[in-house]
N, C-alpha and C positions, 0 to 999 in steps of 0.2 A: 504494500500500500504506500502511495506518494504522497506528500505534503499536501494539506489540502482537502483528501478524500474525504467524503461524506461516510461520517462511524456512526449512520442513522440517525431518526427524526426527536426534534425533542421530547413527544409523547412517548416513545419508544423510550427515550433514556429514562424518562420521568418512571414508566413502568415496570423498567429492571431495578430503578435505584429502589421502588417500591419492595420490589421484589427481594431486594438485599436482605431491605430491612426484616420483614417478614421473615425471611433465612435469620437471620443474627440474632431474633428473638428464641426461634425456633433453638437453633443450636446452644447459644447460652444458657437454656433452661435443662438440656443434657450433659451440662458440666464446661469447663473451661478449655481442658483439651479441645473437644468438639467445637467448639468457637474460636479455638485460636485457629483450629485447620479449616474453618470457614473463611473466616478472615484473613487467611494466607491465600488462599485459592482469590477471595473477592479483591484484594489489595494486588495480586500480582496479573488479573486479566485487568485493572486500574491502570499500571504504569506499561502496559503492552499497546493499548488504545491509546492514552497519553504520548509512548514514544512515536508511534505511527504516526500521528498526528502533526509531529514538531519536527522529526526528523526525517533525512531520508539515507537512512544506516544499515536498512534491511530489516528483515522479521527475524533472524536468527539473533542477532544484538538484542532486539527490544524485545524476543520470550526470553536471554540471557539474565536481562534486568527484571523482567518478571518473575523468573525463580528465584533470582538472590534477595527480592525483597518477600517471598515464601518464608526467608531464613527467621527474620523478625521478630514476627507472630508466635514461630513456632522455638526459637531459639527461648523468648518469654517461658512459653509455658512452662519451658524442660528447666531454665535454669533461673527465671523471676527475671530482676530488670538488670544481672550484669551478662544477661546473654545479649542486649544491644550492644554491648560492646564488641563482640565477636563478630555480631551479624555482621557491623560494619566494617570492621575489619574484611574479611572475607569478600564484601560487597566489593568494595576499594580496590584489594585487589586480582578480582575474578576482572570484573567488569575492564581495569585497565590492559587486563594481558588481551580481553576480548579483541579490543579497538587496536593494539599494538599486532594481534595475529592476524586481523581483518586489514592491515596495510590501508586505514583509511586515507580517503582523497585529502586535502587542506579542509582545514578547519573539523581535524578529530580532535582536539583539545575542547573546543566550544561542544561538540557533541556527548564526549565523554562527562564533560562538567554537567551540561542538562541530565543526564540519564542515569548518573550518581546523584545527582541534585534531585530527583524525583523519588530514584528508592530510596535514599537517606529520608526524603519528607515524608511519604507514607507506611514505609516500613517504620521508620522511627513514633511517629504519631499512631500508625493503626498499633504498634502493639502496646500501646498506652488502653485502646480498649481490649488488651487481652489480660492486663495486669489489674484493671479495673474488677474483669469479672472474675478475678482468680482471689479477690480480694472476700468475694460473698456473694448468693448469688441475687442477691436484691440491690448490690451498688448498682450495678449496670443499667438495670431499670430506673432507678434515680439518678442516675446521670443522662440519657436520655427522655427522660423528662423534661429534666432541667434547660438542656441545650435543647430541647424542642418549645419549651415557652420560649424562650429565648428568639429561636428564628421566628415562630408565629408572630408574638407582638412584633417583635422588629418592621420585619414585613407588611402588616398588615400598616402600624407608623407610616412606616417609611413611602408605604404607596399614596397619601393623602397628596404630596409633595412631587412637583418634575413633571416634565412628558411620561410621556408610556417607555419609551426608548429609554430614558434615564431612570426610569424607575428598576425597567430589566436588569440595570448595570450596576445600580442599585449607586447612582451618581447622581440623583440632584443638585441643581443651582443653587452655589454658594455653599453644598454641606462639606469640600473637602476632602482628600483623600477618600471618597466613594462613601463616606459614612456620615449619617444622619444624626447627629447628634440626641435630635428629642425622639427619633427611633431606639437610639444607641441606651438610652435613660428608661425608655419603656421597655425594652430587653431587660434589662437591667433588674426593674423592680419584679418582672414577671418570673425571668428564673431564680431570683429571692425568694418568690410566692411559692414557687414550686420545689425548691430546697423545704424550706415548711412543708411543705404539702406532703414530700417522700419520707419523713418522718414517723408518718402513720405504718408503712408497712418494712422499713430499717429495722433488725434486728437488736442493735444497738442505736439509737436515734441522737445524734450531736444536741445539744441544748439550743435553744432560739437563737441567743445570740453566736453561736456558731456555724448554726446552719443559714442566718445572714452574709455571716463572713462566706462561707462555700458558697455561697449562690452568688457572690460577688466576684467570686475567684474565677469560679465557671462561667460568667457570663462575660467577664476581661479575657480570658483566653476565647471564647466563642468571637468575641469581637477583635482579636487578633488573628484567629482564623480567617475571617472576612476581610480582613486590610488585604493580607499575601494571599490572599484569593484573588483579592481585584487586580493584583500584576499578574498574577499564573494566567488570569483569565484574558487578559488584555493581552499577552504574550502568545498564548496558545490560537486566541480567533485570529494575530496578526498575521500567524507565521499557516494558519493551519486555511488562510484567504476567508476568514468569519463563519467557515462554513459547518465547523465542531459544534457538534451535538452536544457535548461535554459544555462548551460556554453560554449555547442558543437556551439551554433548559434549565440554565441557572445551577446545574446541579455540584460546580467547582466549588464557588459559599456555600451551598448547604454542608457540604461534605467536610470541607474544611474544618466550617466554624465546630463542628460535632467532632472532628480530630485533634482539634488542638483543647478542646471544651475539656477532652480527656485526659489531657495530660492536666490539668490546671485541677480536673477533681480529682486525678491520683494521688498530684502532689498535697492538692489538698489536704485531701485526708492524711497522707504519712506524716507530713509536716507540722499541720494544723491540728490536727484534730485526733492525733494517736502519740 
C-alpha cells in the first residue's frame, strides 16, 4: 500500500474502533493475560495501518513494527512495568537492523524515527492499559469511564463553538493549540464526576478528596493525549493527501486521549493513592 491509500470509510473505522472496545471489555473480564494478548494483536494491526499510511517502506517493515510493538503489552503482563524496558530495547534494535538490511532509499533515518516513534507511543501507552487491568479487575472499568466522561463533555462543549470543519479538528477560532478551553474545564469537572461515581463498584474506593485528585490527573493526561493527537493527526492526513480514515473519523483523539488517560490513572494510583 502507497502513501495516500484509502484504509477505508470513516463509518467503517468508527465500527471497528466500536468493535475494539467491545473486545477489550470482553477480554478484560477473562483476566489480564487475555487482555494484554488482545491488546497486542489491536495495538500492532494500529501501527501496520499507521505505517502504511505515512510511509512508503513496504509491508514487511510496517508488520516488522507491528510485532515489536506485540512485545509491550505482553512483555507487561509477564514481567509488570520493567518489561517496557526491554520491549524497547529490542524494539530499537530489531526495527534499526530492519531498515539497515532493507538498504533503504534516502531518507531511512526520517523513516526509521516515525516507525520507532509510533511503537514506542502505542506500545509504551497501550501497555499502560494492560498494567491498569492487572492492577484489579474493576480499575479498568473506572478508568474508562472516567476518560469516557471526559471525551463526551468535551465534545459535546467543544461542538457549540467553530465551523463544522473546525469542530472535526477539534480547532476553533481563537481556542489555541486545537483545545477548547471551556470544553477543556467541562472535561474536567465531568471525569471528577465520574472518579466519584466509580467509587461505588472499586473494591477499595480512594476517599473524595482523592478521587478529585485522580479525576484531575486523568483528565490532564486525557487532554494531553489530545494536544499530540492534533500533530499525529495533522501529520498523518498531510502526508497520507487527507485521505486516512484514521484522521477523517476522528478516531486518533479519541484513542489517544484514553492512552495516555492510562498512564496518568496508573501512575495515579501507584503514586497517589497507594
Amino acid at each position: 500500500m502507497t502513501p495516500g491509500s484509502q484504509t477505508g470509510s470513516p463509518a467503517v473505522t468508527r465500527f471497528a474502533l466500536g468493535g475494539l472496545a467491545v473486545g477489550a471489555a470482553v477480554s478484560s473480564l477473562l483476566g489480564a493475560g487475555i487482555f494484554a494478548g488482545f491488546a497486542a494483536v489491536a495495538l500492532a494491526v494500529g501501527v501496520v495501518m499507521a505505517l502504511e499510511s505515512l510511509l512508503d517502506s513496504g509491508r514487511v517493515l510496517a508488520v516488522l513494527a507491528g510485532l515489536l510493538t506485540m512485545l509491550f503489552p505482553l512483555a507487561v503482563a509477564s514481567d509488570g512495568e520493567g518489561g517496557i524496558l526491554w520491549a524497547a530495547a529490542v524494539a530499537l534494535m530489531v526495527l534499526a537492523a530492519g531498515y539497515v538490511l532493507r538498504r533503504q532509499r534516502p531518507g531511512a533515518l526520517v523513516a526509521l524515527a516515525v516507525s520507532l516513534g509510533l511503537v514506542l507511543h502505542l506500545g509504551l501507552t497501550g501497555s499502560f492499559l494492560v498494567l491498569v487491568a492487572a492492577g484489579g479487575n474493576r480499575l479498568l472499568p473506572a478508568l474508562i469511564l472516567m476518560a469516557a466522561a471526559f471525551e463526551v463533555v468535551y465534545l459535546v462543549v467543544s461542538a457549540r463553538g467553530g465551523t463544522p470543519a473546525e469542530q472535526e479538528r477539534g480547532k476553533a477560532p481563537g481556542r489555541g493549540f486545537g483545545i477548547d478551553p471551556r470544553a477543556a474545564l467541562a472535561g474536567l469537572a465531568a471525569c471528577q464526576a465520574a472518579a466519584l461515581g466509580s467509587r461505588i463498584f472499586l473494591p477499595s474506593p480512594p476517599g473524595v478528596v482523592s478521587s478529585l485528585v485522580l479525576g484531575a490527573v486523568v483528565a490532564s493526561g486525557a487532554l494531553v493525549g489530545r494536544l499530540s493527537a492534533a500533530a499525529i493527526a495533522e501529520d498523518l492526513g498531510s502526508r497520507a493527501g487527507g485521505r486516512s480514515s484514521l484522521v477523517a473519523s476522528g478516531v486518533i483523539p479519541h484513542l489517544n486521549a484514553l492512552l495516555f488517560a492510562a498512564g496518568a490513572f496508573y501512575y495515579g494510583f501507584r503514586l497517589y493513592l497507594t
